[in-house]
C-alpha positions as CSV (number, residue, x, y, z in Angstrom):
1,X,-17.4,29.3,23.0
2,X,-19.3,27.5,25.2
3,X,-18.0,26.0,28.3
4,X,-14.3,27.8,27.8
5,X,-13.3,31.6,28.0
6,X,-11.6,33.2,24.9
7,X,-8.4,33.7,27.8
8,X,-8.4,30.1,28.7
9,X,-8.0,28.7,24.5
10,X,-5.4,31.5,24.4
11,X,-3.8,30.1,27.4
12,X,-4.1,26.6,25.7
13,X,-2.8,27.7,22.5
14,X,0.5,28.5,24.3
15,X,1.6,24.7,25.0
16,X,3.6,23.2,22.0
17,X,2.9,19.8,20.9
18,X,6.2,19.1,21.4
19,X,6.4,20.4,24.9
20,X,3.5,18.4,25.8
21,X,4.8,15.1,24.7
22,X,7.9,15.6,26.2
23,X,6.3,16.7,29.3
24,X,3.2,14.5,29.8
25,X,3.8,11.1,27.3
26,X,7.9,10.8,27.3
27,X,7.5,6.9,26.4
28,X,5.5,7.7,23.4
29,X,8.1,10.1,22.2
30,X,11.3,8.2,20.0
31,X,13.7,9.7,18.2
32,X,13.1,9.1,13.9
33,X,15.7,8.3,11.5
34,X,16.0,12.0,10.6
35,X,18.0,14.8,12.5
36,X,15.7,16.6,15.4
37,X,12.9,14.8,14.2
38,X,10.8,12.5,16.4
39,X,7.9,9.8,16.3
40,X,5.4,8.5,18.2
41,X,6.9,4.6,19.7
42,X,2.4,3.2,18.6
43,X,2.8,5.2,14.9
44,X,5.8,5.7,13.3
45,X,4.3,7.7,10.3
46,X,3.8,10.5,13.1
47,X,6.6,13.2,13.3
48,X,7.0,16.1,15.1
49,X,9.9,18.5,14.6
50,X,12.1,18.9,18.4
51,X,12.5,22.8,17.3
52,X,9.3,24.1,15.6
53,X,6.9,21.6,17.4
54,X,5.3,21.1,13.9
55,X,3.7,18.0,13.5
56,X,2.7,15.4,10.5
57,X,0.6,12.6,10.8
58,X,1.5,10.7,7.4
59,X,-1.0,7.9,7.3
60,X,-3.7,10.2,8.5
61,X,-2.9,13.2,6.6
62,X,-3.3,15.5,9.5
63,X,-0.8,18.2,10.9
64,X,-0.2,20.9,13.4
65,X,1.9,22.5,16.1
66,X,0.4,23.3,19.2
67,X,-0.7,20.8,21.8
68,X,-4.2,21.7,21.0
69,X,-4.3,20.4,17.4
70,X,-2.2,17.2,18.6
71,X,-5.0,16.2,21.4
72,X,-8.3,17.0,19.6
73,X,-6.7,15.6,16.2
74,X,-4.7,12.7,17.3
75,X,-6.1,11.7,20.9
76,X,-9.7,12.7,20.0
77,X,-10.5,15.0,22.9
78,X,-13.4,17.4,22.3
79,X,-12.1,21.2,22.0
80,X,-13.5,22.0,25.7
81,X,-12.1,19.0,27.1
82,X,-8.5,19.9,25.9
83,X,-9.0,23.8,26.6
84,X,-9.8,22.7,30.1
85,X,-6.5,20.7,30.7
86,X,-4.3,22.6,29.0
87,X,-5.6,26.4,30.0
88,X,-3.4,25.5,33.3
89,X,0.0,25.9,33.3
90,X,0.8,23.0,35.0
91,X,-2.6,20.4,34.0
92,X,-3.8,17.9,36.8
93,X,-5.0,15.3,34.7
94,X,-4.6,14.5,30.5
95,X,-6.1,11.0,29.6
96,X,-4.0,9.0,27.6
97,X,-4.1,8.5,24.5
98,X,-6.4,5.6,23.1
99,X,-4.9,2.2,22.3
100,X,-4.0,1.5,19.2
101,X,-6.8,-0.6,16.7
102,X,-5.8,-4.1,16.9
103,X,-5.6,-4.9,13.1
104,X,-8.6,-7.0,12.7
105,X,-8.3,-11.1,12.2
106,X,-7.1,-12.2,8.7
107,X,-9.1,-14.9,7.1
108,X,-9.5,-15.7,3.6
109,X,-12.7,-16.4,2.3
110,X,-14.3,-19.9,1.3
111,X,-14.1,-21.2,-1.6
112,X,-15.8,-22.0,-4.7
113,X,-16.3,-25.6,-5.6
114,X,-14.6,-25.0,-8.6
115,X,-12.6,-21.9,-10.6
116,X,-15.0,-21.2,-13.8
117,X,-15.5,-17.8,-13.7
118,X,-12.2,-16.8,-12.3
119,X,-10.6,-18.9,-15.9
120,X,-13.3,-17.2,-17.8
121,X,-12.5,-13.8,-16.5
122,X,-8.8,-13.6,-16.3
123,X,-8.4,-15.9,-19.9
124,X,-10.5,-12.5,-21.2
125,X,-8.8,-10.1,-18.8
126,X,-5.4,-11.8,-21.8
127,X,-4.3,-13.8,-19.5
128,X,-2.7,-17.3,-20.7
129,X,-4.3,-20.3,-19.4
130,X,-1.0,-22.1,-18.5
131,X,-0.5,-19.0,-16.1
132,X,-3.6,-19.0,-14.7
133,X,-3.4,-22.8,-13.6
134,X,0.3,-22.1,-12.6
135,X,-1.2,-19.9,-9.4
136,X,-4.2,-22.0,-9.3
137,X,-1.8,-25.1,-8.2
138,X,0.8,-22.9,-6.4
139,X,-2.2,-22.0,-4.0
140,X,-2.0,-17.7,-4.4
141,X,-5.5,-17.9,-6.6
142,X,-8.8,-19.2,-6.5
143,X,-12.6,-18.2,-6.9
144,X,-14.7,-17.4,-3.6
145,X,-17.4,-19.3,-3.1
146,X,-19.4,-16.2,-1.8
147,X,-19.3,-13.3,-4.7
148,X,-17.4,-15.2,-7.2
149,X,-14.6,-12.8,-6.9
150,X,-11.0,-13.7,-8.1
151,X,-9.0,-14.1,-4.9
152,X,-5.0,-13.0,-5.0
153,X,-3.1,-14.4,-2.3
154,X,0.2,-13.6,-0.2
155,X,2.0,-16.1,1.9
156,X,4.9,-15.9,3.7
157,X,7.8,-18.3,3.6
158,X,6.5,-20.9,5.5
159,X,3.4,-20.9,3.0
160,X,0.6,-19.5,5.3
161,X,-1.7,-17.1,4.2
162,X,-1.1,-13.6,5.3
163,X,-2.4,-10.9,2.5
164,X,-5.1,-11.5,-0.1
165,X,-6.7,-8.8,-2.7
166,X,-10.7,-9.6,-4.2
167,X,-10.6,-8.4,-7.5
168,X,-14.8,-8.8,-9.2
169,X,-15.2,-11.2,-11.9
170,X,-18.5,-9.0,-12.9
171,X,-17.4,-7.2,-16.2
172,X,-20.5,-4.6,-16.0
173,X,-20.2,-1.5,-14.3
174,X,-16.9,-0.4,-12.2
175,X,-15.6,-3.9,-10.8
176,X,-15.2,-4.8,-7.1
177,X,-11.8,-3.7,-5.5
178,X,-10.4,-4.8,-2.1
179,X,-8.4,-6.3,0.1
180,X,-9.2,-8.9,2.6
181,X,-9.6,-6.9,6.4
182,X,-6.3,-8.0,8.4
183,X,-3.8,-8.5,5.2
184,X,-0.4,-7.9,5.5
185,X,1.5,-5.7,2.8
186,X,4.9,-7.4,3.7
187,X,3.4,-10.4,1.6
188,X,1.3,-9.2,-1.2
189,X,0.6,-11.1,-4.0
190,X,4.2,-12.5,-5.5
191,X,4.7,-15.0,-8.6
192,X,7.9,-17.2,-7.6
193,X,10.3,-18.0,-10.8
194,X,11.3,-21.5,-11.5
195,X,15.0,-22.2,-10.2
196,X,17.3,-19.4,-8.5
197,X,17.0,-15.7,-9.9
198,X,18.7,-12.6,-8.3
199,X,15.9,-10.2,-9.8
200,X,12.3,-8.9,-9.1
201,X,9.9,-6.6,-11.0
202,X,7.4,-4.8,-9.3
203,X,4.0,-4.0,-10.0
204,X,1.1,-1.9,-8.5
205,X,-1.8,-4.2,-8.9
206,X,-2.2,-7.8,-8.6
207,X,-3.1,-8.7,-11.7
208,X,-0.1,-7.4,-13.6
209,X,2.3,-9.8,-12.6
210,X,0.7,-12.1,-14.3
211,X,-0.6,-10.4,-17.5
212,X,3.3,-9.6,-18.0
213,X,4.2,-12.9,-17.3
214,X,1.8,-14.4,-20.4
215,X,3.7,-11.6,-22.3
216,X,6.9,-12.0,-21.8
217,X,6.4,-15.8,-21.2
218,X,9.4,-16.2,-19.2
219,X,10.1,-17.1,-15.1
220,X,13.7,-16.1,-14.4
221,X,12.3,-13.3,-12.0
222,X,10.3,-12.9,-9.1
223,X,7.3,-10.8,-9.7
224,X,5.4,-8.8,-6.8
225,X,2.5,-6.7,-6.7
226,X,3.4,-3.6,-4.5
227,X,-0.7,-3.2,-3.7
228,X,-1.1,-0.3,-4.9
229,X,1.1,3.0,-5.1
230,X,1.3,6.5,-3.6
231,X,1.8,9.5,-5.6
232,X,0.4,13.1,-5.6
233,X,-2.0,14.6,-7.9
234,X,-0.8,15.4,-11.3
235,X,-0.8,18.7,-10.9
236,X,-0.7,19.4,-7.6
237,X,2.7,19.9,-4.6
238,X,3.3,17.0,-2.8
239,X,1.9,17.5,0.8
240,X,3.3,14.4,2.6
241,X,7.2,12.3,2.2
242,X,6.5,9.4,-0.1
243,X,7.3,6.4,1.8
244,X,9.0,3.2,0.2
245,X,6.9,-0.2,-0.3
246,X,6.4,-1.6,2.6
247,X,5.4,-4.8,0.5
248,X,9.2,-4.7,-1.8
249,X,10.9,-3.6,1.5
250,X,9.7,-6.9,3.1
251,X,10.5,-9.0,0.1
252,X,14.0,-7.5,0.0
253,X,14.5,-8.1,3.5
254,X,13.8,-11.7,3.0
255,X,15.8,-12.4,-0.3
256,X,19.5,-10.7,0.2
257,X,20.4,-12.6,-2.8
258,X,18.4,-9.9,-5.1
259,X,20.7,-7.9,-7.0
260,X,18.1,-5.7,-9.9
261,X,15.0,-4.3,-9.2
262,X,12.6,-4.1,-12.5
263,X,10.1,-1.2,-11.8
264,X,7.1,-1.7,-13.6
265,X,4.1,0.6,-12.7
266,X,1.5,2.1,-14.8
267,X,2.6,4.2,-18.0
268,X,0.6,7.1,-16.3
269,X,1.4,10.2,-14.1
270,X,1.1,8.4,-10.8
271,X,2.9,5.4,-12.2
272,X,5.6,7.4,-13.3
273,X,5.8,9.6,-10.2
274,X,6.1,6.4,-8.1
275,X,9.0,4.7,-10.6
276,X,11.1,7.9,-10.2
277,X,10.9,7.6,-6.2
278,X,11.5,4.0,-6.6
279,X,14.2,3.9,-8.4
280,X,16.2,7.2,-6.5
281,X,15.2,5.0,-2.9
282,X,17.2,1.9,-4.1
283,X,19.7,3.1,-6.4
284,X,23.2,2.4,-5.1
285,X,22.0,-0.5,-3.6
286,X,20.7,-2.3,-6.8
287,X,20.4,-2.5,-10.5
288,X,17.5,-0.7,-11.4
289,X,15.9,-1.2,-14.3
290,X,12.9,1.2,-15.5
291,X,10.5,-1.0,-18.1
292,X,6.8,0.8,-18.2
293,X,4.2,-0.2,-20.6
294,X,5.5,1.5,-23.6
295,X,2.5,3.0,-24.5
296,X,1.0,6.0,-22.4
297,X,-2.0,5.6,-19.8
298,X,-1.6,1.7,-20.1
299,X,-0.7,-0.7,-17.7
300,X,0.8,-4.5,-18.2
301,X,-3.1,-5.5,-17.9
302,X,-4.1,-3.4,-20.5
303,X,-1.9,-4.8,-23.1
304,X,-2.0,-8.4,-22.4
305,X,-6.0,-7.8,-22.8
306,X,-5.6,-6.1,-26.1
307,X,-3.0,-8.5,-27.2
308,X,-5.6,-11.2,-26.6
309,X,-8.4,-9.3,-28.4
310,X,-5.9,-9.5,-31.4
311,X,-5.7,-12.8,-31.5
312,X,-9.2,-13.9,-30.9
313,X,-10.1,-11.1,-34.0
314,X,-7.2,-13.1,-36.3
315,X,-8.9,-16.2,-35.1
316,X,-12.1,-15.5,-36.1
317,X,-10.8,-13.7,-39.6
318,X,-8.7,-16.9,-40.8
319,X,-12.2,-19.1,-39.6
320,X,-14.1,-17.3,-41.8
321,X,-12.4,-17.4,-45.0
């Protein structure tokens, strides 16, 4: 290896991670809610184990043990650069670790001078008109004026924008997917009932609260998008802890009054996977009620757009006769 001996990355290899952050960053190092477990104070999905020096960075997907992996992985040193200060027993100098990415500013985009092809789109998509207006007017949806996308918005209680997901109105090809750089899971996209409720059902995308909604047809709940889910592949062992939604955690937080928790992911294996973690994280503490789309591989999208399709087929039968 060039620039290092084969005695100095054996030397290197001796430091623990654990030893080294105890030793040379102490006011990163904070204890985690779990027993000999500890956490970085800039990324609390980074634990270390106090014993075995093993290491997970959750968010990242990285691991390790020695104090090798935990400066070229996490600190971004070059290999020679952290053979060099840790091949001493006792190293001078170690540069600190970067600072943490400022998350970038939120800002939602334009507008359109009008919603035509967001209507068009979601009224296809099975989603009821009165609905569709009902978000319009409450300010969490409108059309961007640049790409024509369907715009999903999160406020927080004093009504100012804080989270917002672009979902393509384009219905060739695979649509467009994103959310808007800077947005805040604690307020993803939430449909408020009408008058006082003690219950919220929980989706994974944004537009599911609202195809569920024009099926259902009633507002006694609060319905939140969770923006998205985690779960393993089907399959496959699950390699990191499965952490609860940040977005329902917020909510929660905010409304003590809540009493049941409606889970109500996607009828598929990660749906599924993430319902069963949901519901074993809050039981005790709420009324958990399970209510998948009956029907395997669908979500609440899925049906609300067939159950549309039936109806525009009917309409067009009973025209024709």
């Amino acid at each position: 290896m060039p620039g290092v001996s084969k005695e100095q990355i054996a030397a290197a290899k001796q430091m623990t991670a654990i030893e080294f952050l105890r030793r040379f960053r102490p006011n990163e190092l904070v204890r985690s809610g779990s027993r000999g477990e500890f956490q970085l104070r800039e990324h609390d999905s980074f634990k270390i184990n106090g014993e075995s020096s093993i290491w997970h960075w959750k968010s990242r997907d990285i691991g390790g043990k020695s104090a090798l992996d935990y400066l070229i992985k996490v600190e971004g040193m070059k290999f020679v650069d952290a053979v060099l200060a840790l091949c001493d027993e006792c190293p001078g100098y170690i540069p600190p670790p970067p600072q943490p990415k400022k998350r970038p500013e939120f800002i939602l985009p334009p507008a359109a001078v009008n919603n035509r092809r967001v209507f068009a789109y979601l009224l296809k998509r099975g989603i009821s008109r009165g609905v569709i207006e009902a978000c319009v007017r409450a300010g969490i949806l409108y059309e961007s004026a640049d790409y024509h996308n369907a715009v999903f918005v999160g406020r927080d209680e004093a009504g100012t924008a804080r989270y917002a997901f672009l979902r393509g109105t384009y219905t060739r090809g695979e649509p467009f997917k994103a959310e808007v750089p800077g947005s805040d899971k604690r307020f993803c996209y939430l449909l408020p009932p009408k008058g006082k409720t003690n219950r919220v059902a929980v989706y994974e995308a944004a537009i599911e609260p609202m195809a569920h909604l024009t099926l259902e047809g009633t507002t006694d709940k609060w319905r939140l998008s969770l923006g998205g889910i985690y779960a393993p592949e089907e399959g496959q062992r699950q390699e990191r802890e499965a952490k609860n939604p940040l977005a329902l955690d917020a909510f929660l937080e905010r409304h003590p009054e809540i009493e049941e928790i409606e889970i109500c992911t996607n009828n598929d294996f990660a749906g599924r996977w993430a319902a069963a973690h949901i519901e074993r994280a809050y039981q005790g503490r709420y009324r958990m009620v399970k209510n998948l789309p009956l029907r395997e591989g669908c979500d609440y999208g899925d049906l609300a757009k067939e159950n549309y399709e039936r109806r525009t087929a009917r309409s067009l039968s009973d025209g024709s006769r």
